[in-house]
C-alpha positions as CSV (number, residue, x, y, z in Angstrom):
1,X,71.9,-49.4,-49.3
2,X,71.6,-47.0,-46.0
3,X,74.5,-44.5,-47.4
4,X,73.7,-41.3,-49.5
5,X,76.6,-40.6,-52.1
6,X,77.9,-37.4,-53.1
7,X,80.4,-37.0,-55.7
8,X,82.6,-33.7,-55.7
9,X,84.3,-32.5,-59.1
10,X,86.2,-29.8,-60.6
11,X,86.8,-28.1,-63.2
12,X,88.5,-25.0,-65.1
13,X,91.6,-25.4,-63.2
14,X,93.4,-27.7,-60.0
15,X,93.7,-26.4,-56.7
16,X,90.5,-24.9,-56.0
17,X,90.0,-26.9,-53.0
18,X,87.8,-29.5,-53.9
19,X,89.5,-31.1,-50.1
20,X,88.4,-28.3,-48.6
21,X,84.9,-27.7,-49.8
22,X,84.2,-31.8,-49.3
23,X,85.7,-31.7,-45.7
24,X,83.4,-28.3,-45.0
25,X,80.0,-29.9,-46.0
26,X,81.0,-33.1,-44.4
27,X,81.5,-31.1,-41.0
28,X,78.3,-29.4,-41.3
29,X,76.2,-32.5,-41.9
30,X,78.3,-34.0,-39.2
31,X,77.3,-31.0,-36.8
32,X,73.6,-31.9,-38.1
33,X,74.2,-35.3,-36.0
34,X,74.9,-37.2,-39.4
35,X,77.4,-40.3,-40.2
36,X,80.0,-38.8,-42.6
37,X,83.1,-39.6,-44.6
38,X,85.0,-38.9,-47.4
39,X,87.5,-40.7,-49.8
40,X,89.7,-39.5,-52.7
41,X,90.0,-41.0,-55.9
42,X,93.4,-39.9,-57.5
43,X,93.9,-40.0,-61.5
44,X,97.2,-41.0,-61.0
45,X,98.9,-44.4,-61.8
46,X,100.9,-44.8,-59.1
47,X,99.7,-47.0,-56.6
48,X,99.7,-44.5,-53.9
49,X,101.5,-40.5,-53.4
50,X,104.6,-42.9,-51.2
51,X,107.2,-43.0,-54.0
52,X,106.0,-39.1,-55.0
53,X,108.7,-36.9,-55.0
54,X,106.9,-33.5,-52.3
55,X,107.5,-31.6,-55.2
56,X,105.2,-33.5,-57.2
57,X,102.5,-34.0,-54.5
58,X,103.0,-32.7,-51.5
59,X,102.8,-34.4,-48.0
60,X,102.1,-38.1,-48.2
61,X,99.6,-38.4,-45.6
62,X,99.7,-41.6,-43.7
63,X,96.8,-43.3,-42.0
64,X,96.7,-45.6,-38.5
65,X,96.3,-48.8,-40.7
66,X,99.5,-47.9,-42.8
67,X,98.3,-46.9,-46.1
68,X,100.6,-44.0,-47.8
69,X,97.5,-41.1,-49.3
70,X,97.2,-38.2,-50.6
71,X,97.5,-35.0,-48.1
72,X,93.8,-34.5,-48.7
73,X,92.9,-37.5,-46.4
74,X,94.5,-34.8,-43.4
75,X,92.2,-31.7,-44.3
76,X,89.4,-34.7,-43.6
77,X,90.7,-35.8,-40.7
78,X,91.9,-32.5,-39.5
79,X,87.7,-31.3,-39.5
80,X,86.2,-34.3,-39.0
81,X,88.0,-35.7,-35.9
82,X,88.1,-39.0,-37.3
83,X,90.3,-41.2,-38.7
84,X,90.5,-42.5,-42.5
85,X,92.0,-45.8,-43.6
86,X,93.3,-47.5,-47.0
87,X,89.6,-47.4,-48.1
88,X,89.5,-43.4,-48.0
89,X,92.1,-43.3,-51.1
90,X,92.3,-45.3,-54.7
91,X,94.3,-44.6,-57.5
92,X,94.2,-45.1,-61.0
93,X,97.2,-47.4,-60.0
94,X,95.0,-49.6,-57.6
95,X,92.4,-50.1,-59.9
96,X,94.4,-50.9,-63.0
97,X,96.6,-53.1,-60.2
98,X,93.7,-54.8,-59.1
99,X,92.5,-55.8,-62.9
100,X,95.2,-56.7,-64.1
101,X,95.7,-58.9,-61.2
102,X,92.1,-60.5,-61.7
103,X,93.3,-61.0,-65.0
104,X,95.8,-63.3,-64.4
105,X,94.1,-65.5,-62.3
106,X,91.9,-66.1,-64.8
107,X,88.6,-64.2,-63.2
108,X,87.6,-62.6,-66.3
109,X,87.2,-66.4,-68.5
110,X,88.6,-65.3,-71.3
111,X,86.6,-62.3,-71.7
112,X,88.8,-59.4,-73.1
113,X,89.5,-57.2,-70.1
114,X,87.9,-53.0,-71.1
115,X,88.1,-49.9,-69.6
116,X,84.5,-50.4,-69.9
117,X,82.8,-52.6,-68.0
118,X,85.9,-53.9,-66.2
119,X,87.9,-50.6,-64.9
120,X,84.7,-48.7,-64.5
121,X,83.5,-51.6,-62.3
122,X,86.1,-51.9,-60.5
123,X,86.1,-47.6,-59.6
124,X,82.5,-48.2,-59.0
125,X,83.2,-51.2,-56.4
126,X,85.5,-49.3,-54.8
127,X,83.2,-46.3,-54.6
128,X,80.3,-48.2,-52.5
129,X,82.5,-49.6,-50.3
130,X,82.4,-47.8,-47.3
131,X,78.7,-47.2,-48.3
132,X,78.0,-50.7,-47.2
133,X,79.8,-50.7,-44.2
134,X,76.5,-49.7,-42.6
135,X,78.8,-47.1,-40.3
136,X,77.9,-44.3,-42.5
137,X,74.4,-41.8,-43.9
138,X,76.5,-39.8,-46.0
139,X,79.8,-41.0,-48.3
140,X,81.5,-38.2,-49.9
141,X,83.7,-39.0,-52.8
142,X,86.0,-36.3,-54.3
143,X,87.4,-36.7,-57.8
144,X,90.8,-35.7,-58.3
145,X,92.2,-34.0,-61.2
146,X,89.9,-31.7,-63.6
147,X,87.0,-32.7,-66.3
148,X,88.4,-32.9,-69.3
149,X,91.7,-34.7,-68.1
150,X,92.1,-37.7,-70.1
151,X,93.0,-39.3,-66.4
152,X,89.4,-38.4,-65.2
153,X,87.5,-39.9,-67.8
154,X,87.0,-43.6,-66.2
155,X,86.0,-42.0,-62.5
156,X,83.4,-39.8,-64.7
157,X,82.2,-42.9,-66.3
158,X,82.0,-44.6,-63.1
159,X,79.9,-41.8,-61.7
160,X,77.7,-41.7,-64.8
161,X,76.9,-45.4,-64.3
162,X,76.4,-45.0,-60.7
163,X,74.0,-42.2,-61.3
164,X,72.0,-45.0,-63.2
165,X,71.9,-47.6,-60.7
166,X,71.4,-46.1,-57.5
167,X,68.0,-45.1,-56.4
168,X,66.4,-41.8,-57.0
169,X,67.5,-39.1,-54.6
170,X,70.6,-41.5,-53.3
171,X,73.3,-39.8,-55.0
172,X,74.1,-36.4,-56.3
173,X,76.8,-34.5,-57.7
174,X,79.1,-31.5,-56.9
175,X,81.3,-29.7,-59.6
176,X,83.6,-26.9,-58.3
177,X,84.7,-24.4,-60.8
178,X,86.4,-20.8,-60.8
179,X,84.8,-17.8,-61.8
180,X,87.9,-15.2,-62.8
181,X,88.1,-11.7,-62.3
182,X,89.4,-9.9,-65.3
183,X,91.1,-6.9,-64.4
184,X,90.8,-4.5,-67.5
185,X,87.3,-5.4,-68.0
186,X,86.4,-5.0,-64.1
187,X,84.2,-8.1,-63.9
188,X,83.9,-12.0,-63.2
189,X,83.7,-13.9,-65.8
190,X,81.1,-17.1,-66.4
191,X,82.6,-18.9,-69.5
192,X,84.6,-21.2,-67.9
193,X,82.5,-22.3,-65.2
194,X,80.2,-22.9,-68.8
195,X,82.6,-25.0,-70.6
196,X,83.6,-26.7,-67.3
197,X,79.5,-27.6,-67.0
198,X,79.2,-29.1,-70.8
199,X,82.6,-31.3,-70.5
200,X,80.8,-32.7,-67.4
201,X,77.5,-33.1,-69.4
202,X,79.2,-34.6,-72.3
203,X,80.4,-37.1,-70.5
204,X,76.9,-37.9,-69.4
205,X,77.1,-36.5,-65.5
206,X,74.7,-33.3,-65.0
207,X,75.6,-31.4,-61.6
208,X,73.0,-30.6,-59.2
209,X,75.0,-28.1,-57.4
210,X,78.1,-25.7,-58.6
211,X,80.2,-24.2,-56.4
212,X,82.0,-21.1,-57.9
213,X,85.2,-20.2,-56.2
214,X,85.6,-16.2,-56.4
215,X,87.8,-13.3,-55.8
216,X,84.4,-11.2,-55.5
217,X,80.7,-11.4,-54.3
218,X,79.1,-13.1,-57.7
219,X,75.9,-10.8,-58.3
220,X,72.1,-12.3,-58.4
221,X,72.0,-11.3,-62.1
222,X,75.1,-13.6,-63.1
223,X,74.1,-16.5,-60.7
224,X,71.1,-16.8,-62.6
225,X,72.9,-16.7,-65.9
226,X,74.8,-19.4,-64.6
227,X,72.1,-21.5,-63.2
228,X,70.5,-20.8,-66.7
229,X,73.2,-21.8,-69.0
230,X,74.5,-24.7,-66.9
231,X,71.2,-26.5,-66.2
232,X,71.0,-26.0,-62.2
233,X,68.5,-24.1,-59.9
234,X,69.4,-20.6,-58.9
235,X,69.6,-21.3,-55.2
236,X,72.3,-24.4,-56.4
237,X,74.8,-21.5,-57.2
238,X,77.0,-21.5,-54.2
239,X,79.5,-18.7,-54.1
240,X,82.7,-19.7,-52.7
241,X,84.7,-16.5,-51.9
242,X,88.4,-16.7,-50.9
243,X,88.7,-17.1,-47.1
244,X,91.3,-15.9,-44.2
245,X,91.8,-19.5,-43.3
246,X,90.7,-22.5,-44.5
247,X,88.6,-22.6,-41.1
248,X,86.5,-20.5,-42.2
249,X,85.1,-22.3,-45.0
250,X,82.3,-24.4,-43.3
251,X,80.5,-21.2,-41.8
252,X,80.8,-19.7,-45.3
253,X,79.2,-22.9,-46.8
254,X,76.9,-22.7,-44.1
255,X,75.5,-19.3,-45.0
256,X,75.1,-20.3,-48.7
257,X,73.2,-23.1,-47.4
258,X,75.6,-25.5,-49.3
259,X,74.4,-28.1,-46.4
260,X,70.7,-27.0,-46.8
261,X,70.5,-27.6,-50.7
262,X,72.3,-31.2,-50.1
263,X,70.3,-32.3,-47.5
264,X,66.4,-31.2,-49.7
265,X,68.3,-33.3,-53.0
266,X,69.2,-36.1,-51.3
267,X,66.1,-36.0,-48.8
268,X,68.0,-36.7,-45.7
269,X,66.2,-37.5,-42.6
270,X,67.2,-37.9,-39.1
271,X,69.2,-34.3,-38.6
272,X,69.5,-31.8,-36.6
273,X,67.6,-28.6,-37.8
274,X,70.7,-26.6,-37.6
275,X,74.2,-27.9,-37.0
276,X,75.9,-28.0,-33.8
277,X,79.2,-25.3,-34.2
278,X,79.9,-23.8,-30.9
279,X,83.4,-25.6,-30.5
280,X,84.0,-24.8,-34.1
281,X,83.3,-21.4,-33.8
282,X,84.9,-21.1,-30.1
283,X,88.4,-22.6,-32.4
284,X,88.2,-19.4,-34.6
285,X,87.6,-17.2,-32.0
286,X,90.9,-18.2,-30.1
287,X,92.8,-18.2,-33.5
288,X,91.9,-14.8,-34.7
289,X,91.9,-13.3,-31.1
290,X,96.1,-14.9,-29.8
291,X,97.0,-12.7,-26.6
292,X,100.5,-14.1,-27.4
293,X,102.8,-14.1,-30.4
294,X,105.7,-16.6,-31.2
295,X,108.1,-17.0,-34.3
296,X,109.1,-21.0,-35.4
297,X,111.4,-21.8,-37.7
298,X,110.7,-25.0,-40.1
299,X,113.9,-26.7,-41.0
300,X,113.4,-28.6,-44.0
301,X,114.5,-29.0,-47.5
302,X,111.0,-29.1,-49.4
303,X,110.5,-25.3,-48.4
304,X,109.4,-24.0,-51.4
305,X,106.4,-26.0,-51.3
306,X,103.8,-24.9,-48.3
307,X,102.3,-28.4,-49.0
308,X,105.0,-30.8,-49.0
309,X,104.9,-30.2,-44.8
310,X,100.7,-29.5,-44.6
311,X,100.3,-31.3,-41.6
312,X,102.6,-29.6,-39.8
313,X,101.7,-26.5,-40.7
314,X,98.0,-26.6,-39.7
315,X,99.0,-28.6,-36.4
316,X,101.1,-25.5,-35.7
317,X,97.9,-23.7,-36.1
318,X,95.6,-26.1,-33.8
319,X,98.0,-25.8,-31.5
320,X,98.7,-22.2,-31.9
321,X,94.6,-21.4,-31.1
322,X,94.7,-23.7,-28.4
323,X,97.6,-21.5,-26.7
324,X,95.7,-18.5,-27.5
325,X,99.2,-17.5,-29.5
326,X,99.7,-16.7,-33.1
327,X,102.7,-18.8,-34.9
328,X,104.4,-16.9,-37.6
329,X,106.2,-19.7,-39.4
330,X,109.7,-18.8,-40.9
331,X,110.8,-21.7,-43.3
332,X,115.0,-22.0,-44.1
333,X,116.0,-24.5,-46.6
334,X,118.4,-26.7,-44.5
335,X,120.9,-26.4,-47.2
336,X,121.2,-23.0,-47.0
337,X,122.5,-23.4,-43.4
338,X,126.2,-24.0,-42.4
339,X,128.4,-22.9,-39.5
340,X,128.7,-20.0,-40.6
341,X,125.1,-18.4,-41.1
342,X,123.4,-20.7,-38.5
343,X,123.7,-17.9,-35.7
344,X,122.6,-14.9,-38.6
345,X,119.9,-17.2,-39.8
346,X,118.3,-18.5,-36.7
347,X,118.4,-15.7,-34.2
348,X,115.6,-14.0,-33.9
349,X,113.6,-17.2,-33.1
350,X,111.2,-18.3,-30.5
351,X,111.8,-22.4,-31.4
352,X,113.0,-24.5,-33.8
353,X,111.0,-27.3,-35.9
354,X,113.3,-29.9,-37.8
355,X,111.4,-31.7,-40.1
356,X,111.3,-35.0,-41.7
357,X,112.6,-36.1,-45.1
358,X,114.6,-38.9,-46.8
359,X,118.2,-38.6,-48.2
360,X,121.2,-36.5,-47.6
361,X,120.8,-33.6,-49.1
362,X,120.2,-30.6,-46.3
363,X,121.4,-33.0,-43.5
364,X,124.2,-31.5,-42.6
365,X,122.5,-28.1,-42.0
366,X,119.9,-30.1,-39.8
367,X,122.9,-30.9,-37.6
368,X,123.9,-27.2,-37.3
369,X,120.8,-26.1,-37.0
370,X,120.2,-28.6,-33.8
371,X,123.3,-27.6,-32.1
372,X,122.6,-24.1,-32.2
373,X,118.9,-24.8,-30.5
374,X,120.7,-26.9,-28.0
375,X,124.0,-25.1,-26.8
376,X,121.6,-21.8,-26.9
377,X,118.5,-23.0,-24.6
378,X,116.1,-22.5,-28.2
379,X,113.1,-24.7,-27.4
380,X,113.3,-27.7,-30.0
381,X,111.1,-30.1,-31.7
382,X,112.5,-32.7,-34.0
383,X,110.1,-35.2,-36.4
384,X,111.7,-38.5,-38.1
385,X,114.5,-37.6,-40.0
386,X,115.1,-34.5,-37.6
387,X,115.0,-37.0,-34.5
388,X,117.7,-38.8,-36.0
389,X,119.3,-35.4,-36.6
390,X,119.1,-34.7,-32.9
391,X,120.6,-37.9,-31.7
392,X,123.3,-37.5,-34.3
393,X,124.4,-34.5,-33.6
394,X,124.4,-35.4,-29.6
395,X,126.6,-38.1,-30.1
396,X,129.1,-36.0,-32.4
397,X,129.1,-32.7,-30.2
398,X,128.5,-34.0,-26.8
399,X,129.8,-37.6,-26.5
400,X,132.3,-36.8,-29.3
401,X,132.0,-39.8,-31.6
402,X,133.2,-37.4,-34.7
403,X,132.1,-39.7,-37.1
404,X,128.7,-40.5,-35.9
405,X,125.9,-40.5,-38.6
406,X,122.8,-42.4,-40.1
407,X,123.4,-45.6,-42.7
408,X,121.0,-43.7,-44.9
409,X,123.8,-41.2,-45.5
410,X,126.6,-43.9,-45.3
411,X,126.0,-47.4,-45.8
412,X,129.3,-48.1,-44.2
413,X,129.3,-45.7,-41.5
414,X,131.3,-47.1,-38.4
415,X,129.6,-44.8,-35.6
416,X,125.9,-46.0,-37.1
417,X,124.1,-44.1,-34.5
418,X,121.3,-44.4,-37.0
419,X,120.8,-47.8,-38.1
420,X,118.4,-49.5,-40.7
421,X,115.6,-51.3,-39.3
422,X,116.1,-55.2,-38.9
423,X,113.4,-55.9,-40.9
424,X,114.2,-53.7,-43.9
425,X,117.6,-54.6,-45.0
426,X,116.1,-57.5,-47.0
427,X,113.1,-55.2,-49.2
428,X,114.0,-54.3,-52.6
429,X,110.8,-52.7,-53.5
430,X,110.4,-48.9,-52.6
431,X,106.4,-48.6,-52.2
432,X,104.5,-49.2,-49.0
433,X,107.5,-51.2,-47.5
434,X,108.9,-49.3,-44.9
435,X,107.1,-49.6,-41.3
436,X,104.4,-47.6,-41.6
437,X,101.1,-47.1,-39.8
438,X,100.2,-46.9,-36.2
439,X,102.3,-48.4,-33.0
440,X,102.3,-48.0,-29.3
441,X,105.1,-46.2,-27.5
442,X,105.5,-46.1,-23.7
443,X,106.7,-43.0,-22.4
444,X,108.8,-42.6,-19.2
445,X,107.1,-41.0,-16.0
446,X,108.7,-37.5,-15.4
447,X,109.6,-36.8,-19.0
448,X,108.5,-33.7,-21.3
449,X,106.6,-36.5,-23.4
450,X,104.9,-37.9,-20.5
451,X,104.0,-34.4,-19.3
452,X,102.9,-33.4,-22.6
453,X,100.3,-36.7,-23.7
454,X,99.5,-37.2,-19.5
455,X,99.7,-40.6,-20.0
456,X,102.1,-43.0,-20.2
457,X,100.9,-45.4,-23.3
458,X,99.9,-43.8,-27.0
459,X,99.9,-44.6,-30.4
460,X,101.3,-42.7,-33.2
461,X,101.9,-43.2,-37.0
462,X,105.1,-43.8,-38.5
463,X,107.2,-44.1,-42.0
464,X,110.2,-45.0,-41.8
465,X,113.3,-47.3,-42.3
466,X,116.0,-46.4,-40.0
467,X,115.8,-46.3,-36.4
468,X,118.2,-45.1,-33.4
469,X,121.0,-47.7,-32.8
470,X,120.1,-49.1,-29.1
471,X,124.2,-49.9,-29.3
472,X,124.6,-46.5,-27.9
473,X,121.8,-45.5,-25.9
474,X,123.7,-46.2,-22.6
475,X,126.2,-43.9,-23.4
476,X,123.5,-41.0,-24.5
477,X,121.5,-41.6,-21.7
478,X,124.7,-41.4,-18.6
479,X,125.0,-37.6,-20.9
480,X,121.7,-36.4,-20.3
481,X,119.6,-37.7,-23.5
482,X,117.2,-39.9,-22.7
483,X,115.3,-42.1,-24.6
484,X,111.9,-41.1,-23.0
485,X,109.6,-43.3,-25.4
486,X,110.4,-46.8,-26.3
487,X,107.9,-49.2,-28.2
488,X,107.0,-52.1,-25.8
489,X,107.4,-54.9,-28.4
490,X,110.9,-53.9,-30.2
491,X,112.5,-51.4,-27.7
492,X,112.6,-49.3,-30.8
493,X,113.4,-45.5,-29.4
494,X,110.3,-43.4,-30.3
495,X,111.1,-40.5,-28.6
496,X,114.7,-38.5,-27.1
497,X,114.8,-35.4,-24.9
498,X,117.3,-33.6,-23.2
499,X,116.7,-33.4,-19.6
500,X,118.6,-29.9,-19.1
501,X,117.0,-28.1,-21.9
502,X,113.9,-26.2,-21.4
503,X,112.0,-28.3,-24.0
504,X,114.1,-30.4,-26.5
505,X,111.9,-33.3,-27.6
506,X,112.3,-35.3,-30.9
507,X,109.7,-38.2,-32.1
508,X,110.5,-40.9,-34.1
509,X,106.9,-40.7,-35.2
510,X,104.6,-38.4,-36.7
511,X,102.5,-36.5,-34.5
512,X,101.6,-33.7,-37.1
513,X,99.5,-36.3,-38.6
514,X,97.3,-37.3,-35.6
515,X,96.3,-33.4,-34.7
516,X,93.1,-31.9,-35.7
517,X,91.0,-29.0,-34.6
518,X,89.1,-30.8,-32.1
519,X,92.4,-32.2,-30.4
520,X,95.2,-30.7,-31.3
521,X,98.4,-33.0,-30.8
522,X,99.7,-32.4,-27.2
523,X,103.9,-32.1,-28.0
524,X,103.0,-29.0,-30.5
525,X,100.8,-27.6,-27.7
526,X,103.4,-27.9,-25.4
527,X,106.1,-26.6,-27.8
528,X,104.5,-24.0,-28.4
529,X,104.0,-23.3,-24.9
530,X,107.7,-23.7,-24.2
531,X,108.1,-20.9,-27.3
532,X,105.9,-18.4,-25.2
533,X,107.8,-18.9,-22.3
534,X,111.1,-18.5,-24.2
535,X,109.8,-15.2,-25.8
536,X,108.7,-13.5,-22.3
537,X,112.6,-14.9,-21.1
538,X,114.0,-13.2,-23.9
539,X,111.9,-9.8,-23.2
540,X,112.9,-9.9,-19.2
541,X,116.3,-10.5,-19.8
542,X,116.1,-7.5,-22.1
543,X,114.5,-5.0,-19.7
544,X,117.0,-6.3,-16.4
């Protein structure tokens, strides 16, 4: 087999940023000239993070080929430039899915079906198979959860097993642990990086390199304490010290020669002798240098979790560098908003993001939310759930169809300017049914959205069930809402904008999920544009 594997784990406690630190080293071997990518293996039963409350998870990411991940397929994606599929994430669901499955067709004969060998070769399957796509030097495969979880154990066994049967110098393995800083005694502490180190090596799987995220610079004298006690070279201690931005983090690795170490273990040929980061390091300088400042408000009603909207966050940021602007991001929970407060609430901003999200709850605050960016010339961007906001609250306000609303929110509804899709009212099962994945969309000549991609034919991804009701798109368009994307095999509407509105677009789609550092998505670029040019109204009209 052509691929090198390298297996990232973590211990001590979750959240580190095993994502992160996987994505970083993948960039810089990919900035060496190497073949890279990376895939997440998840503890959890469910099948996949699409029936996961936000809360619970965060963003489900979706990729082009449909498949509902975890949010840390984005972070890959968003420094790699390239895209990941249903191969990049497996759950404890999928496998056990998949045995069982086996099982009853009788693939086993008779044999009694194990966690060992059958789950465990199953994991290990899974893990080598975008090794033998021949597409790739280097597969990087992060382990979610932390040693010691009794959900880990079978991915640790796999990786002990794998250890076994792959040649010499074809595999190695990465734990990520936490080295605290205790106050009262004024120093970092190395105990539970140790105990982190002997649950790995219990369960037979000896790390080659740790990576030691820190609040402080970790001191020559304690890296070799820990290289001593946990069984790894000195130079194999890689400091990990909290960073401004998660951008940061491959020129941080670099310095510790995280890239260096990997590339000696595995003896890698065939690189470059340093990697290639000029338009990585041209990216920071434009993000930590704006000439320009603009303040967005994110609509939503997951608020309280940064992650459960990820992707738009960090597309906000691609697309703030690219503008040269920084994008202070003000969150509201959309229940919070009524009539009432919408003007106290939503003043002082520069644009207005509505979100996606499924149900009814915050809906209505959505709606006011949209009308106030619309009567008061507030440059808006709607996603899913906050398109179908934007054409709801166009029909209500401006074409005055009172009743107007989605069937998600009224199953009865007799103004359903938001209809369920055609081809959903018959599923019954909630995972992976709804239309997911990447479609085509034509945009109209002359539009915002044509202006914005420069093209007239794209692809974006999608997940959702209900779609804008074509019934009524006559009477939105003679008003001055135009459906200026439309996909050429359904005529579903993928994208509305106002015509007489300095820049109110709102995608059926998900843009967010398609933006990454090399190429950030083009409608946030141009929003935030629109937001620049708002501000310096706002400031003239001040001044006159």
């Amino acid at each position: 087999m052509a691929s090198k594997f390298i297996f990232v784990t973590g211990g001590v406690t979750s959240s580190l940023g095993k994502g992160i630190i996987s994505a970083s080293l993948a960039k810089l071997l990919q900035a060496r000239g190497f073949s890279v990518t990376i895939q997440k293996f998840d503890p959890y039963i469910n099948i996949d993070p699409g029936t996961l409350n936000p809360y619970e998870h965060g963003e489900c990411f979706v990729t082009d080929d449909g498949a509902e991940t975890d949010l840390d397929l984005g972070h890959y994606e968003r420094f790699l430039n390239i895209p990941t599929s249903q191969a990049n994430n497996v759950t404890t669901g999928k496998i056990y899915n998949h045995v069982i499955t086996q099982e009853r067709q009788g693939a086993y004969l008779g044999k009694t079906v194990q966690v060992v060998p059958h789950i465990t070769d199953e994991i290990k399957r899974r893990m080598l198979l975008l090794g033998q796509t021949g597409e790739f030097d280097v597969v990087i495969t992060e382990i979610g959860g932390c040693v010691g979880d009794i959900e880990s154990l079978p991915f640790i066994e796999s990786v002990r097993q794998l250890r076994w049967e792959l040649p010499p110098n074809d595999s190695l393995v990465i734990h990520l642990t936490l080295l605290p800083y205790l106050k009262a005694a004024g120093e970092l502490k190395t105990k539970p990086t140790q105990h982190s180190v002997k649950a790995l090596s219990e369960a037979g799987v000896n790390p080659d390199i740790l990576v030691c995220r820190s609040e402080y610079p970790i001191p020559s004298e304690m890296r070799k304490k820990i290289a001593l006690f946990c069984n790894v070279q000195v130079n194999s201690v890689i400091e990990s010290l909290d960073a401004e931005t998660i951008y940061d983090v491959p020129l941080l690795m670099k310095k510790e020669k995280l890239d260096e170490r990997v590339i000696k273990k595995l003896k890698l040929t065939g690189g470059a002798q340093d990697p290639d980061l000029d338009s990585w390091k041209e990216f920071l300088g434009r993000l930590k240098n704006p000439t320009e400042e603009v303040t967005i408000g994110l609509i939503g009603k997951y608020v309280e979790l940064p992650d459960a909207y990820k992707s738009i966050i960090e597309a906000f940021i691609h697309a703030g560098a690219q503008n040269e602007c920084k994008v202070k991001l003000k969150t509201f929970h959309a229940e919070l908003i009524d009539k009432e407060t919408v003007a106290s609430q939503l003043q002082n901003l520069d644009g207005i993001l509505v979100a996606p999200g499924f149900g009814q709850r915050g809906f209505e605050g959505k709606i006011q939310t949209i009308c106030y960016a619309r009567e008061n010339n507030i440059p808006f961007f709607g996603i899913c759930l906050g398109m179908q906001a934007a054409a709801i609250e166009f029909a209500r306000n401006v074409l005055n169809i009172k009743d107007a609303t989605s069937t998600e929110m009224e199953p009865e509804a007799k103004n359903p300017v938001i209809d369920m899709m055609a081809d959903q009212k018959e599923i019954t099962q909630m995972g992976g049914t709804m239309r997911l994945g990447s479609y085509t969309c034509e945009l109209k000549k002359g539009s915002k959205a044509f202006s914005a991609y420069g093209k007239n034919k794209i692809t974006e991804r999608h997940r959702h069930r209900y779609e804008f009701n074509n019934k009524y798109l006559q009477a939105f368009e003679e008003n001055g809402m135009i459906a200026s994307g439309i996909n050429p095999e359904t005529g579903l509407v993928e994208v509305i904008e106002l015509q007489n509105h300095p820049w109110f677009v709102a995608a059926q789609y998900h843009p967010e999920l398609k933006s990454t550092v090399q190429n950030p998505h083009p409608l946030f670029v141009k929003f935030i544009k629109a937001a620049i040019q708002y501000t310096k109204t706002k400031k003239n009209s001040l001044v006159l």
